[in-house]
N, C-alpha and C positions, 0 to 999 in steps of 0.2 A: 911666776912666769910659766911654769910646766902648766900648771892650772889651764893659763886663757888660752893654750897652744892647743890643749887637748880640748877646750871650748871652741875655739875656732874653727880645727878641722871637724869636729861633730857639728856645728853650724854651718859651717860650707856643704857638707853633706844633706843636711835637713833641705837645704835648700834648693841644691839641683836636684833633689829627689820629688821638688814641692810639697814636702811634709814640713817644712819652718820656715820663718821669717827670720829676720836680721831686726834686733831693738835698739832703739836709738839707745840704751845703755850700752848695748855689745860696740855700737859703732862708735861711743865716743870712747869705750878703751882701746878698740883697736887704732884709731888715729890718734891716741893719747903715746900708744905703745912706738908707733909710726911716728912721732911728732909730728905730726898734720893736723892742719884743723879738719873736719868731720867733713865737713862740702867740697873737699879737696877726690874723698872717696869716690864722688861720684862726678867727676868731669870727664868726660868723654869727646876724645879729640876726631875733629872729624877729616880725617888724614889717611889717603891708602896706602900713603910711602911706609911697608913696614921696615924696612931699613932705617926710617929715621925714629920709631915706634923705639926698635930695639938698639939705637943706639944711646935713646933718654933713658933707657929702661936702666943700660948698663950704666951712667955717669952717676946716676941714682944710686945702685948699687954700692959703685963705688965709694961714696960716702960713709958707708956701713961697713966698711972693709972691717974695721979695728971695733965695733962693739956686736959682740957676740948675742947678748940680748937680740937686736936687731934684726940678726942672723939669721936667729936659729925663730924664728917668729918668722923672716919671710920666707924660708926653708919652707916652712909648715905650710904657708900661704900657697905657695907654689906649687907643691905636693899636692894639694885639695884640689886643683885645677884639671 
């Protein structure tokens, strides 16, 4: 897990620097990690209510309350932003 954390946020970086890309292996561990399917990555809702943004954001969350794995990966996620 430390591993794809630290692959993450050095991919999230490559990326908004545009010096890398994102491969569909990275993306089917991270929504493997996420339990999501891969297509789920990239749905983009088109809603300017961000109230209601951050309030899916949080129920989401909350799901993750109790496994740390989850956590500490979307900790990392978030930090890279």
């Amino acid at each position: 897990m430390p591993k794809l954390l630290k692959s993450v946020r050095h991919l999230c970086s490559l990326i908004e620097t545009g010096k890398g890309f994102v491969t569909a292996k990275t993306l089917a561990k991270i929504a493997d990690v996420l339990n999501v399917d891969v297509f789920k990555l990239f749905l983009v809702k088109n809603d300017d209510n961000l109230d209601l943004f951050y309030q899916n954001i949080l129920k989401k969350v909350e799901k993750y309350k109790n496994n740390k794995e989850k956590l500490v990966l979307l900790d990392a996620f978030l930090n890279a932003l």
